[in-house]
N, CA, C and O atoms as a printed pandas DataFrame, in Angstrom:
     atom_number atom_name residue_name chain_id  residue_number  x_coord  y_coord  z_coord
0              1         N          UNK        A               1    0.844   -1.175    0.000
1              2        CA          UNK        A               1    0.000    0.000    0.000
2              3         C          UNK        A               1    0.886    1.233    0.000
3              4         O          UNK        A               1    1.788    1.398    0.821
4              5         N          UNK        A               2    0.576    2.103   -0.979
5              6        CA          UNK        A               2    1.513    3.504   -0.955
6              7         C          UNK        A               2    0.154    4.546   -0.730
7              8         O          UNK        A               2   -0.911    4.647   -1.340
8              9         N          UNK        A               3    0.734    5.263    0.453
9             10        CA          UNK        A               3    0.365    6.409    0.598
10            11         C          UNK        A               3    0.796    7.700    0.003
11            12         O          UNK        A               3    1.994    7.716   -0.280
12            13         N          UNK        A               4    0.178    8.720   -0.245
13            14        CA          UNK        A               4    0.992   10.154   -1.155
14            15         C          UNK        A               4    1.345   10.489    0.102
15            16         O          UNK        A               4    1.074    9.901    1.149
16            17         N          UNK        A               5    2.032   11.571   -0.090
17            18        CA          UNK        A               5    2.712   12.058    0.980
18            19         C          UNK        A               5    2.452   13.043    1.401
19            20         O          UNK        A               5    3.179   13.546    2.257
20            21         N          UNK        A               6    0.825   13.948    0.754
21            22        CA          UNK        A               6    0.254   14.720    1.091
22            23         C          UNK        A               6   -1.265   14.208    1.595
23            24         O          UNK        A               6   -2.233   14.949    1.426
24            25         N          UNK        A               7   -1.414   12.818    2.261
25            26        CA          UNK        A               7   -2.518   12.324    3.041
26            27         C          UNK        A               7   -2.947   12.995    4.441
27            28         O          UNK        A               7   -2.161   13.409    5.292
28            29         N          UNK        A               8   -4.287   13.019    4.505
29            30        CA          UNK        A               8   -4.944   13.488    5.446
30            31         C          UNK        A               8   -5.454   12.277    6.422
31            32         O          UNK        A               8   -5.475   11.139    5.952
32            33         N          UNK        A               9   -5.894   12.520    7.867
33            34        CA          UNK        A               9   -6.567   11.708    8.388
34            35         C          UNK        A               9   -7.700   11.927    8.951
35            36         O          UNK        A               9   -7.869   12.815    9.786
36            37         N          UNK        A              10   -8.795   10.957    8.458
37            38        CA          UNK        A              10  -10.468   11.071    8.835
38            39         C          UNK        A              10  -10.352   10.285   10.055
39            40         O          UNK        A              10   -9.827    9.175   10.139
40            41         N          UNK        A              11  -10.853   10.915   10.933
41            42        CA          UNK        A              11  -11.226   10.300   12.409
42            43         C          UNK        A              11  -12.809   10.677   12.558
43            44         O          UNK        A              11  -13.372   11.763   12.427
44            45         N          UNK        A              12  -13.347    9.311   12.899
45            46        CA          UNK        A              12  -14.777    8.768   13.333
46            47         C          UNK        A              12  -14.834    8.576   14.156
47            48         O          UNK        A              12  -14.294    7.484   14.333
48            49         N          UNK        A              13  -15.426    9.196   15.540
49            50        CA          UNK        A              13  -16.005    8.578   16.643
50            51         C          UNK        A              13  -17.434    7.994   16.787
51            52         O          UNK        A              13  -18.301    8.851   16.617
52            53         N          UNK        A              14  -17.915    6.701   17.068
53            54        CA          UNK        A              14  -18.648    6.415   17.257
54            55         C          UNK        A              14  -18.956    5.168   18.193
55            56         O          UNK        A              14  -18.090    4.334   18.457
56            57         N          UNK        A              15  -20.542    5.095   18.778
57            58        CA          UNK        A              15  -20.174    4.185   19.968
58            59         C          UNK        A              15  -20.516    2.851   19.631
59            60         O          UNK        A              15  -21.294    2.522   18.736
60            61         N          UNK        A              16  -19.722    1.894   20.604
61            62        CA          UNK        A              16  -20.001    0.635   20.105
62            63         C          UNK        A              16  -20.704   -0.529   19.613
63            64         O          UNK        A              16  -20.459   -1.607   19.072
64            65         N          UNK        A              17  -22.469    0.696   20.370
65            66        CA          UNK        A              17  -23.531   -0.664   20.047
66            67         C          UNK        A              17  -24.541    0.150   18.936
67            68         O          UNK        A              17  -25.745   -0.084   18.838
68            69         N          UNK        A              18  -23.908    1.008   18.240
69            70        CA          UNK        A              18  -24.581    1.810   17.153
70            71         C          UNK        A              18  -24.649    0.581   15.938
71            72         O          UNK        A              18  -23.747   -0.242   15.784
72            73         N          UNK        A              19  -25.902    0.632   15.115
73            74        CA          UNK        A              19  -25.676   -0.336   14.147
74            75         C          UNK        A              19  -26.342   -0.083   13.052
75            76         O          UNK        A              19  -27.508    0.306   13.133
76            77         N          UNK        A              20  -25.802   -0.236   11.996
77            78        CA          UNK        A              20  -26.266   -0.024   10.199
78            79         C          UNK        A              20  -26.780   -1.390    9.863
79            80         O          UNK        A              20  -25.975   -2.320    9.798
80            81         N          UNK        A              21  -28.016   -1.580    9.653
81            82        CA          UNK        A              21  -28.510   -3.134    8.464
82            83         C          UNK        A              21  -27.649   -4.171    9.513
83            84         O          UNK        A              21  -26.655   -4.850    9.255
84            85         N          UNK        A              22  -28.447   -4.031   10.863
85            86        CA          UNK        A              22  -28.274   -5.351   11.589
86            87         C          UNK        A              22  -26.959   -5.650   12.080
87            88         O          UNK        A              22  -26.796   -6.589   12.859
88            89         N          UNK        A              23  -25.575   -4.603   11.516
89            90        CA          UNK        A              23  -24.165   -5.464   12.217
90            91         C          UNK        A              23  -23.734   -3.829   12.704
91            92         O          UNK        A              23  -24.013   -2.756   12.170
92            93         N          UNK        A              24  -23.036   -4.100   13.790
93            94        CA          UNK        A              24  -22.046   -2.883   14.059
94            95         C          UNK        A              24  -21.628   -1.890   13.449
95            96         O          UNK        A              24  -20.976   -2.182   12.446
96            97         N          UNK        A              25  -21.775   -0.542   13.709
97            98        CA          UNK        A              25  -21.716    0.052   12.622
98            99         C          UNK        A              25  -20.165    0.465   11.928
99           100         O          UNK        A              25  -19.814    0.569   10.753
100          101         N          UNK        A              26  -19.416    0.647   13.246
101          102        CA          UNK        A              26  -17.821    0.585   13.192
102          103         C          UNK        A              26  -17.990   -0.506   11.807
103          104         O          UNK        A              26  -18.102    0.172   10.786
104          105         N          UNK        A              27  -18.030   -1.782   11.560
105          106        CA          UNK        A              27  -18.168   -2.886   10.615
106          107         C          UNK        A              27  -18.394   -2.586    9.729
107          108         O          UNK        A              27  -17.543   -2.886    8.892
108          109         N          UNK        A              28  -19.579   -1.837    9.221
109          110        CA          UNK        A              28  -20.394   -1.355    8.088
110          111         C          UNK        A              28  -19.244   -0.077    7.111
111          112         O          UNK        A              28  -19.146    0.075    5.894
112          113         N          UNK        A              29  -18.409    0.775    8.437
113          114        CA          UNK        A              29  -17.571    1.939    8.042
114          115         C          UNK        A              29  -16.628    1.160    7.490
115          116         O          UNK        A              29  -16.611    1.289    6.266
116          117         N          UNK        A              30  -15.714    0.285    7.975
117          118        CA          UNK        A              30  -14.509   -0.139    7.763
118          119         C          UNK        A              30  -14.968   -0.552    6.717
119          120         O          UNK        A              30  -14.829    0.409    5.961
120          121         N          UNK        A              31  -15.499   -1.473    6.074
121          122        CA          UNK        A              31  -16.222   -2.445    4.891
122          123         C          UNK        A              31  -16.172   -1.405    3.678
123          124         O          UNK        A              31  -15.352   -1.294    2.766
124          125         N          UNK        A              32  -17.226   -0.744    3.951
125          126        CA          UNK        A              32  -17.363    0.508    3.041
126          127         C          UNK        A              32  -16.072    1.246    2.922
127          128         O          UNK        A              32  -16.008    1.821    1.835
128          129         N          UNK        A              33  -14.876    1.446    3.780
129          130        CA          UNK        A              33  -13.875    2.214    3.317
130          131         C          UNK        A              33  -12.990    1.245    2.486
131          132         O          UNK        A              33  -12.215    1.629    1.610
132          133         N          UNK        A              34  -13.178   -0.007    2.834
133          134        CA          UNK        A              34  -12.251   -1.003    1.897
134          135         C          UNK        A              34  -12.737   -1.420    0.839
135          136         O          UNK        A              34  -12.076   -2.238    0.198
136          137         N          UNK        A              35  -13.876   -1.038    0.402
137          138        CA          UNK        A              35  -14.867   -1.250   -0.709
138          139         C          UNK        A              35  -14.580   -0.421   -1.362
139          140         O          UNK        A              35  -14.473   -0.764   -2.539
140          141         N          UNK        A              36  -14.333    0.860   -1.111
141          142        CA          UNK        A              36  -13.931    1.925   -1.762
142          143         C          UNK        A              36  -12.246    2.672   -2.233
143          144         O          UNK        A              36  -11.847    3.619   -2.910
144          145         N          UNK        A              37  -11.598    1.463   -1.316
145          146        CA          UNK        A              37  -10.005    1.283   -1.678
146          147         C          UNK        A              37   -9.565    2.474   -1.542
147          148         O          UNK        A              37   -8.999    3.181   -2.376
148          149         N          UNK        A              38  -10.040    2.850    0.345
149          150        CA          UNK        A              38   -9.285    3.985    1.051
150          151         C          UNK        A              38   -7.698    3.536    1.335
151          152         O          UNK        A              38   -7.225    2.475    0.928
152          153         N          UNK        A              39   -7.363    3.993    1.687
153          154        CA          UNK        A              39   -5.475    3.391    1.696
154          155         C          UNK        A              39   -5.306    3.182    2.856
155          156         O          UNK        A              39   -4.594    2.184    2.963
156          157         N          UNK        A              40   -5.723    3.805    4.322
157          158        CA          UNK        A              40   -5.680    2.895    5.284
158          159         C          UNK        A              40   -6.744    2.954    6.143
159          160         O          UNK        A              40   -7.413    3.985    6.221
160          161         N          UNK        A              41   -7.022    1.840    6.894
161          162        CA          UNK        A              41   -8.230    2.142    7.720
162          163         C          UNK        A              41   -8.491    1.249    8.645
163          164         O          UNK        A              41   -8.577    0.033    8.469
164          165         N          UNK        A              42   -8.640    1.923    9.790
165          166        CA          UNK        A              42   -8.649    1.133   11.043
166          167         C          UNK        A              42   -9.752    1.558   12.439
167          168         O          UNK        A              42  -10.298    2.640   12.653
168          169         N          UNK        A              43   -9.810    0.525   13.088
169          170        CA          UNK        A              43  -11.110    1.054   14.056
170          171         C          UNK        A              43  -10.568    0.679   15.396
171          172         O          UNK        A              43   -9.936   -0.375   15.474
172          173         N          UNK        A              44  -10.793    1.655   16.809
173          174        CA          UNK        A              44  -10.106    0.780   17.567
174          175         C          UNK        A              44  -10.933    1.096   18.262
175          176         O          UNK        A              44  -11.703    2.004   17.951
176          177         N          UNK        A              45  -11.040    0.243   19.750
177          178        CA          UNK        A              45  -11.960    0.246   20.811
178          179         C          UNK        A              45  -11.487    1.281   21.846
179          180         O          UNK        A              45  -10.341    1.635   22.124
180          181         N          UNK        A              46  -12.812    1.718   22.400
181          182        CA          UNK        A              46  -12.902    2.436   23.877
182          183         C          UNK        A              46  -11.716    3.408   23.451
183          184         O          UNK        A              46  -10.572    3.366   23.902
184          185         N          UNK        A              47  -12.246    4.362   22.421
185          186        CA          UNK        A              47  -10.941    5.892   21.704
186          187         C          UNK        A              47  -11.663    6.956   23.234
187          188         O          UNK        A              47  -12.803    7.386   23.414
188          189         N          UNK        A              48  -10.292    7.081   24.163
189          190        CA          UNK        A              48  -10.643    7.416   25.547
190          191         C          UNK        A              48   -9.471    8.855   25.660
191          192         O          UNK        A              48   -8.250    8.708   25.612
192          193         N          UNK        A              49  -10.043    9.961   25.785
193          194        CA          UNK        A              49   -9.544   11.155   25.874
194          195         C          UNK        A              49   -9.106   12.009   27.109
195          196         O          UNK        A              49   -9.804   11.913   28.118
196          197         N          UNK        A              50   -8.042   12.814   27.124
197          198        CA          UNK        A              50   -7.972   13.271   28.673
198          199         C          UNK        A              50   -8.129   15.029   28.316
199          200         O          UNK        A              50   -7.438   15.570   27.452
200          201         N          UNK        A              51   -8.832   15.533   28.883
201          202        CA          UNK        A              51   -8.535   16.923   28.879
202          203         C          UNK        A              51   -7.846   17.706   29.372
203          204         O          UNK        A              51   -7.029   17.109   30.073
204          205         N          UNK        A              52   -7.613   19.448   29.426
205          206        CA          UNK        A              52   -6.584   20.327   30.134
206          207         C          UNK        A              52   -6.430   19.292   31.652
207          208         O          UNK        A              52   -5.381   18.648   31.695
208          209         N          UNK        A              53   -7.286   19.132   32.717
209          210        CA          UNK        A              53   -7.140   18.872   33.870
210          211         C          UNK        A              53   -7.027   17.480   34.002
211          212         O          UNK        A              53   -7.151   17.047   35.148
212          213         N          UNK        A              54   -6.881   16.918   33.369
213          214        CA          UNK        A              54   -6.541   15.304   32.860
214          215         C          UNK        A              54   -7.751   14.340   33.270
215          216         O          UNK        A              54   -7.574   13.150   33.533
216          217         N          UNK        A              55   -8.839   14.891   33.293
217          218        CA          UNK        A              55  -10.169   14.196   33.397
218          219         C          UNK        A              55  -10.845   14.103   32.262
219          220         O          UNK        A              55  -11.197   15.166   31.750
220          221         N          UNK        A              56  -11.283   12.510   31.415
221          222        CA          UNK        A              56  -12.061   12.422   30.471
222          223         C          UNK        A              56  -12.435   13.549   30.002
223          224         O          UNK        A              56  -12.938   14.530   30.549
224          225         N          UNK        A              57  -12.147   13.331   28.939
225          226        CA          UNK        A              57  -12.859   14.416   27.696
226          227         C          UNK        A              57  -13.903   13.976   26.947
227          228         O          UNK        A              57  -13.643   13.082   26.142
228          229         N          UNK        A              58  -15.357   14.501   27.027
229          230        CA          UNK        A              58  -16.686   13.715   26.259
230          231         C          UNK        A              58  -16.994   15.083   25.614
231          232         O          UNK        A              58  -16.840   16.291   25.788
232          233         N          UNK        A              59  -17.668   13.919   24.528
233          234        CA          UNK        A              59  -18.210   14.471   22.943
234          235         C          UNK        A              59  -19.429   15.520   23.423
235          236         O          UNK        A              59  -20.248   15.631   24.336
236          237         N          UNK        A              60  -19.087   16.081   22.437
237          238        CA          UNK        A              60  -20.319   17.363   22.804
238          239         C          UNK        A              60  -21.684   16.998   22.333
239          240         O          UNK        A              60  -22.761   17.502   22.652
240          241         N          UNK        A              61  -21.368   15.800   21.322
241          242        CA          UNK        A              61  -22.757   15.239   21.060
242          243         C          UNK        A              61  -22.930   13.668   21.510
243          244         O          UNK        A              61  -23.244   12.793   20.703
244          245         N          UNK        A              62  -22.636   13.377   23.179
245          246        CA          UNK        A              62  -22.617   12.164   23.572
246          247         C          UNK        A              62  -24.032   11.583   23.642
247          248         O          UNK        A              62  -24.145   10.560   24.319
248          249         N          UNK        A              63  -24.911   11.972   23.170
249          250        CA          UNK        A              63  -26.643   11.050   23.314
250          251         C          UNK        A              63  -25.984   10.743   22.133
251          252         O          UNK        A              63  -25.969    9.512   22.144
252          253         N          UNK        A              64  -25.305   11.197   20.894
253          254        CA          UNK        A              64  -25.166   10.198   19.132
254          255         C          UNK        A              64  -24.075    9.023   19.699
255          256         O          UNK        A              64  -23.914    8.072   18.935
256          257         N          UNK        A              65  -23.380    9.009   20.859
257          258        CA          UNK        A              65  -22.956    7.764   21.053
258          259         C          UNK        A              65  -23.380    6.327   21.950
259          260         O          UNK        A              65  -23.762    6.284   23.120
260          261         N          UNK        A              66  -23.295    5.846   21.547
261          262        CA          UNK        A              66  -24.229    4.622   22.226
262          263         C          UNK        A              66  -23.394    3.371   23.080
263          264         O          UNK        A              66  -23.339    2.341   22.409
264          265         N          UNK        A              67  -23.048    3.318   23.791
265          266        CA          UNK        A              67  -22.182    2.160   24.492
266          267         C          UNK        A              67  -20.412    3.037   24.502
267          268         O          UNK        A              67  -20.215    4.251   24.440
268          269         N          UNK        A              68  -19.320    1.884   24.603
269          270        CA          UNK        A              68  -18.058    2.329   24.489
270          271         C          UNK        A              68  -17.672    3.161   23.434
271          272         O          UNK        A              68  -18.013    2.660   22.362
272          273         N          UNK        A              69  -17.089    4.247   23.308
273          274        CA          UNK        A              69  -16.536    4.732   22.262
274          275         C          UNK        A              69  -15.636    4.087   21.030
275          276         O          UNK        A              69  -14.671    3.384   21.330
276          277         N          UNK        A              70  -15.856    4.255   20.085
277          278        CA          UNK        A              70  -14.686    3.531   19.248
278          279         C          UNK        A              70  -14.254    4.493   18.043
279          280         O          UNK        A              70  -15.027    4.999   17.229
280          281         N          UNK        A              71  -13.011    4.627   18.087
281          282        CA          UNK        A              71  -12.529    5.413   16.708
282          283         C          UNK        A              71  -12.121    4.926   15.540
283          284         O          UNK        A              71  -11.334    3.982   15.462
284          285         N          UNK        A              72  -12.682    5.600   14.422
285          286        CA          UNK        A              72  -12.428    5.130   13.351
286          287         C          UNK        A              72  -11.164    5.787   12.278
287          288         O          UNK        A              72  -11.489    6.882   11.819
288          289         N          UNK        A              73  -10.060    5.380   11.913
289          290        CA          UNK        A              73   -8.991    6.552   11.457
290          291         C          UNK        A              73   -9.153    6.085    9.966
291          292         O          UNK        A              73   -9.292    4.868    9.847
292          293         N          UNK        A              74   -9.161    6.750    8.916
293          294        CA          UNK        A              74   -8.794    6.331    7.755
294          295         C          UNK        A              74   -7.699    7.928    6.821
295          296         O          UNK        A              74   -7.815    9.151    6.739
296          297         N          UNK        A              75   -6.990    7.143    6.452
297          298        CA          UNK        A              75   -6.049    7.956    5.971
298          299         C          UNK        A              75   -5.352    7.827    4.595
299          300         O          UNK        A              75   -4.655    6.839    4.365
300          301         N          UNK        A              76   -5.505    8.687    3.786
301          302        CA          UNK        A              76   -5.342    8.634    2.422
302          303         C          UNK        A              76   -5.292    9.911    1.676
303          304         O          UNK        A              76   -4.868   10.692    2.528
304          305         N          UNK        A              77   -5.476   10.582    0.589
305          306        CA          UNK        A              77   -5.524   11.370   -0.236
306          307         C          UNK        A              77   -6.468   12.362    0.314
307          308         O          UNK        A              77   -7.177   12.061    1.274
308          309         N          UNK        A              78   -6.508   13.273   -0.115
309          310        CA          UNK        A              78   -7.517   14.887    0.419
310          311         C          UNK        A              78   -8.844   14.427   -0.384
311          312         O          UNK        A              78   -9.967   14.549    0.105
312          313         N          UNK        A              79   -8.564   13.803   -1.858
313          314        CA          UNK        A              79   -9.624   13.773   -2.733
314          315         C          UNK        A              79  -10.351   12.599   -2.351
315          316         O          UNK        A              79  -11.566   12.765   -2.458
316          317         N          UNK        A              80   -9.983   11.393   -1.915
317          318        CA          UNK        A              80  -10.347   10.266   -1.690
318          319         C          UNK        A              80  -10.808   10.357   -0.120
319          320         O          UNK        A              80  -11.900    9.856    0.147
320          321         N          UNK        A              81  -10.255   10.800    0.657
321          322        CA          UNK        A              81  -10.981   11.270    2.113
322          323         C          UNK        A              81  -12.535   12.315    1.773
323          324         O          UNK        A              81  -13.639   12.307    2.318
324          325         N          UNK        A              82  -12.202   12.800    1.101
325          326        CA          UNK        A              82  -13.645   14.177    1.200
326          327         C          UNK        A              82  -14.704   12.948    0.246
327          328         O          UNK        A              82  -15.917   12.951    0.450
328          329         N          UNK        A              83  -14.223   12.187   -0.535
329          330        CA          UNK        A              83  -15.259   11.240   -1.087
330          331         C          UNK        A              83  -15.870   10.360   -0.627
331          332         O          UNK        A              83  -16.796    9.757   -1.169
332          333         N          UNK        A              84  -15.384   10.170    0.512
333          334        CA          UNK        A              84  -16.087    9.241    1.076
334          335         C          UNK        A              84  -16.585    9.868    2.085
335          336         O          UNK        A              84  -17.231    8.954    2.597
336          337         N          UNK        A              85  -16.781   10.935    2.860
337          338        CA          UNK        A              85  -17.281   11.520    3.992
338          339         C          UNK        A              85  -19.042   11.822    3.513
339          340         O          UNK        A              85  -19.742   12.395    4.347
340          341         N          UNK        A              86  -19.677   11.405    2.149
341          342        CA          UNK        A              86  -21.265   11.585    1.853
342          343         C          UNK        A              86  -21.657   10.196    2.275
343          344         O          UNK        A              86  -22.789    9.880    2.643
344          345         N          UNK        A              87  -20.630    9.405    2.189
345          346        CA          UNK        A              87  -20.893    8.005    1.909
346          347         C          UNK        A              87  -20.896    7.269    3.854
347          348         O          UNK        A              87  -21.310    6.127    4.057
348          349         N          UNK        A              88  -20.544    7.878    4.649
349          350        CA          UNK        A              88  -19.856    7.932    6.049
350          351         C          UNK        A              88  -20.796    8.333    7.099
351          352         O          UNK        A              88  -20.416    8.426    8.266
């Protein structure tokens, strides 16, 4: 896999028991970004933040997350990142 060397990175937060057409939705993202032959893409569990005072940092829109947090990174081209963010 070659990356350009002017790649950006899409970060997805979303929570773990969110779900698209019956499976996980983290599942449904990754699928769809490899369907679409993003250049890299990965999902990891419980994406856990510290703020200025080193106490958890939560989403400003935490009712759209549902269970553990999980992040989604995909990283590739400016043109190929913004193309898939209708699709996301």
């Amino acid at each position: 896999m070659h990356l350009p060397e002017d790649a950006v990175l899409l970060r997805i937060f979303i929570g773990e028991s969110n779900r698209y057409q019956h499976r996980p939705l983290y599942e449904a993202i990754v699928l769809k970004a490899r369907e679409l032959q993003n250049g890299w893409c990965n999902g990891s569990a419980r994406a856990n933040g510290f703020g200025k005072v080193k106490s958890p940092a939560h989403c400003k829109n935490s009712s759209l997350v549902h269970g553990p947090p999980i992040v989604i990174k995909i990283v590739d081209s400016d043109e190929k990142v913004n193309a898939f963010l209708p699709v996301a």
